[in-house]
N, C-alpha and C positions, 0 to 999 in steps of 0.2 A: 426627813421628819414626817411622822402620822400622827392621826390622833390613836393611835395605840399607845404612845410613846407616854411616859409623865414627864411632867415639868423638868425636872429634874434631869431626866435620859435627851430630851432634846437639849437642854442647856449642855450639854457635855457633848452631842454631836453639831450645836451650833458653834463650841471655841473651839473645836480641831478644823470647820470646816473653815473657819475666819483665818484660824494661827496659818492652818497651810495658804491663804491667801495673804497672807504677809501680814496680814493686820497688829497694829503693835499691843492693843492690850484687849484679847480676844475673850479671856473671861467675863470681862468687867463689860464688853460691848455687850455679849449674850445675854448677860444677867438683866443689861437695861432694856434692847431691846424684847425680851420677853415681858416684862413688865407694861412696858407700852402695848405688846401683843394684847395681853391681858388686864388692860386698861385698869393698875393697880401701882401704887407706889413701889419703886423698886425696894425698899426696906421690905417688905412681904411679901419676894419673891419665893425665899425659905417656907415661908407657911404654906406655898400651894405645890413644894417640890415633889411631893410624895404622891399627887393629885393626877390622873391622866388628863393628857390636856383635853379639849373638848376639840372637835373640827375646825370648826372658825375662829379660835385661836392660833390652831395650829399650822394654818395657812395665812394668818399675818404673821405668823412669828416666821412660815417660809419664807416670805416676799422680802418681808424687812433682812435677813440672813443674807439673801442673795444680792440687796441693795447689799449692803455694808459690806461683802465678800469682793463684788467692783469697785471698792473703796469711797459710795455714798457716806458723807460722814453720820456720825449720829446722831448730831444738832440736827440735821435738817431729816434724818427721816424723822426723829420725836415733835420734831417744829420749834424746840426750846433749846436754849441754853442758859444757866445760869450763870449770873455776875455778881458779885459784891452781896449775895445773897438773895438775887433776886431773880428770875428769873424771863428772859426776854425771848419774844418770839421769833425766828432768824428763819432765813432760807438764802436759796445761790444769790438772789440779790445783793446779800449787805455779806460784812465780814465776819466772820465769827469772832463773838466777845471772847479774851483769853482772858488768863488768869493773871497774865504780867500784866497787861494795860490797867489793874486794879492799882498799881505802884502810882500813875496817874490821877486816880481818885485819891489815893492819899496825900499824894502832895497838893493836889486842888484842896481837897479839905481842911488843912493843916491851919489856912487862915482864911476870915470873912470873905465872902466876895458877894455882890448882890446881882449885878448884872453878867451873864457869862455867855461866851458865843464857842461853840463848836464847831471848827472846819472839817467836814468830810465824815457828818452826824453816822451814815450806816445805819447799824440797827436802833441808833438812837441811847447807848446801853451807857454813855459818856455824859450827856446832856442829862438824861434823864434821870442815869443815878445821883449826881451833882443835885439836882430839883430836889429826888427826896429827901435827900440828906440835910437840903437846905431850904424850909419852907416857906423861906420870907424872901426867895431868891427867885429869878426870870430870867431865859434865856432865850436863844437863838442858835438853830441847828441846820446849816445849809451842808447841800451836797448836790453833785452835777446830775448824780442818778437821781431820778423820779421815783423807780422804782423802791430807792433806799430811802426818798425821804414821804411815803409811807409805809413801809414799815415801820420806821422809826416813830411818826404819826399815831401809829397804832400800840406801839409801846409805851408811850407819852400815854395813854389815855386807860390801855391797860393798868397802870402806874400813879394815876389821876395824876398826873402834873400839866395833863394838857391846856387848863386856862393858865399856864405858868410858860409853856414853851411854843415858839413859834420854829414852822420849819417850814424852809423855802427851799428851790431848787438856785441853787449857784455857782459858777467857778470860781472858787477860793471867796474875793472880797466881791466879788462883782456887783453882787445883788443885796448889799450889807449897807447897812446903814446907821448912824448913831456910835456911841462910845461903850465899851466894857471894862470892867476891872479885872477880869479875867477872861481871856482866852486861850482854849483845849487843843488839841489833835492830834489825832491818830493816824496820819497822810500814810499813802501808799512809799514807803520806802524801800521795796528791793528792787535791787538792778537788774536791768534785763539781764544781764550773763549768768545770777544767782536764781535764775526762773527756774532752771533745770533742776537746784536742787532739790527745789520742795518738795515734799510728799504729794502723792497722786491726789488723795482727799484736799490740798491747799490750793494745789496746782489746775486740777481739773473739774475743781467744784466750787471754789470761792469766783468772785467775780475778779476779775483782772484791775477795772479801774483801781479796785481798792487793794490790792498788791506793789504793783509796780507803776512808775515813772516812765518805764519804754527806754530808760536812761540809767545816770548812774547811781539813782537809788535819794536822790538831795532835791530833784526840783520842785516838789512840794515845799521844803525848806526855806528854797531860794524866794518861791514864790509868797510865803507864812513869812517870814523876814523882812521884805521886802513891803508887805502892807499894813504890819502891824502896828507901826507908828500912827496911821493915822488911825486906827481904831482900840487903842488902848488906852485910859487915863492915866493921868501921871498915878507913878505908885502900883498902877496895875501890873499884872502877871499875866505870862506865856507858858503855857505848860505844853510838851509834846513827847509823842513817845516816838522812840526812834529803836534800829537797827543795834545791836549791841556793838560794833565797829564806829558809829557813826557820829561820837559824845565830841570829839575835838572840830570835826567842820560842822555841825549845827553849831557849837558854842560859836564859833568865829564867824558864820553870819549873822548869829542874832548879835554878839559884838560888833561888827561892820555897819548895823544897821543902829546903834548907838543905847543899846539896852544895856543896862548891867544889873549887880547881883546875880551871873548867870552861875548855875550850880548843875553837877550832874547827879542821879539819882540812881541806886542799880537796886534793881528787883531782887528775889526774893533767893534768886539762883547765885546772884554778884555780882551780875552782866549790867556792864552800864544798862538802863531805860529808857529815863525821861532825861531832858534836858529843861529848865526852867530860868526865866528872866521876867528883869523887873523893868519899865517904864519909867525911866528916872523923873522926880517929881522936882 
């Protein structure tokens, strides 16, 4: 790419040079990041196609190319990803917000809750969308990384919910205190032997804590099971989002550990999701 080149002629040598890097949807990467190059919304990519790039464009839009071609993902070189229509700031520390974890917020929003605690907050994208949706509500968003629980800090405040949400560093309950009506998560559930499968951008770029277990994909579960008794009110809910395989052994801890109305939920694909239970009152 030069600045000879227009918008337009680089976008067409930035998706052959992604597509032959395996990347899966090489159009749609190029389109964005030149946008980012060109500190412009990517809707208005088309109005500058015809435009020769300028130099200093056209050496972020090289750097960002050659990230994303070693499989940097696109969250983290634009700094953002968007959730539930909002937009969170993310890098290798936290997980990337998807699109299925939204099945999550829908089932948290479906009824009241006032007070909510988030195990394993990340980019905070859980916690905090719950706050806006609900502005007469106050949570609590622990996680072992420091490093995720400001980011998440920082999304809270982006979001103004931060005289709304506290966020501590914790293991699971450890550091938890007090009752909720509702508690979230999004726990690391893939198995160490299912590490391999994941894509180079999951695998070599997200953070591991927030992946996997080291195990068989449930100790997060065992260990969310196992504490939520003493931190739920009767009546309260557990909502989590799990592994598509994983909908019959999360139900029968959270059974084992005496919760019912437990229901499974599947996203938007059909794939079991969330697993959900109630605190008998």
């Amino acid at each position: 790419m030069s600045g000879t080149q227009t918008a337009a002629q680089a976008m067409v040598a930035a998706t052959a040079r992604l597509r032959a890097a395996g990347v899966a949807d090489p159009a749609r990467d190029a389109r964005l990041l030149l946008a980012h190059a060109a500190r412009i919304e990517a809707s208005r990519v088309t109005l500058i196609a015809p435009d020769e790039l300028p130099a200093e464009i056209a050496e972020r839009y090289e750097q960002l190319v050659s990230l994303r071609a070693i499989r940097v993902p696109v969250s983290h070189l634009l700094g953002e990803r968007e959730f539930y229509g909002r937009r969170f700031r993310v890098s290798r520390d936290v997980l990337d917000p998807r699109p299925e974890t939204e099945t999550l917020i829908e089932a948290a929003l479906s009824e009241p809750f006032d007070r909510v605690l988030d195990l394993g907050v990340g980019s905070g994208c859980i916690l905090v969308t719950l706050l806006a949706e609900r502005p007469s509500a106050t949570g609590l968003g622990v996680d072992l990384s420091e490093a995720a629980c400001l980011q998440a800090s920082a999304n809270a405040v982006t979001h103004r919910v931060q005289d709304r949400a506290d966020i501590i560093r914790s293991d699971w309950f450890e550091a938890v205190e007090g009752q909720f009506d509702l508690i979230v998560s999004n726990p690391p559930y893939i198995a160490l032997d299912e590490m391999e499968d994941l894509s180079a951008e999951v695998r070599e770029h997200e953070p591991r804590l927030a992946l996997t277990d080291e195990g068989d994909g449930l100790g997060a579960y065992r260990r969310i099971a196992a504490g939520v008794p003493d931190f739920l009110m009767p009546r309260g809910r557990v909502i989590v989002e799990i592994g598509p395989t994983q909908a019959r052994q999360v139900a029968q801890l959270f059974d084992a550990a005496g919760l019912s109305d437990i229901r499974v939920v599947q996203d938007l694909d059909g794939r079991d999701r969330v697993v959900m239970a109630r605190m008998p009152g």
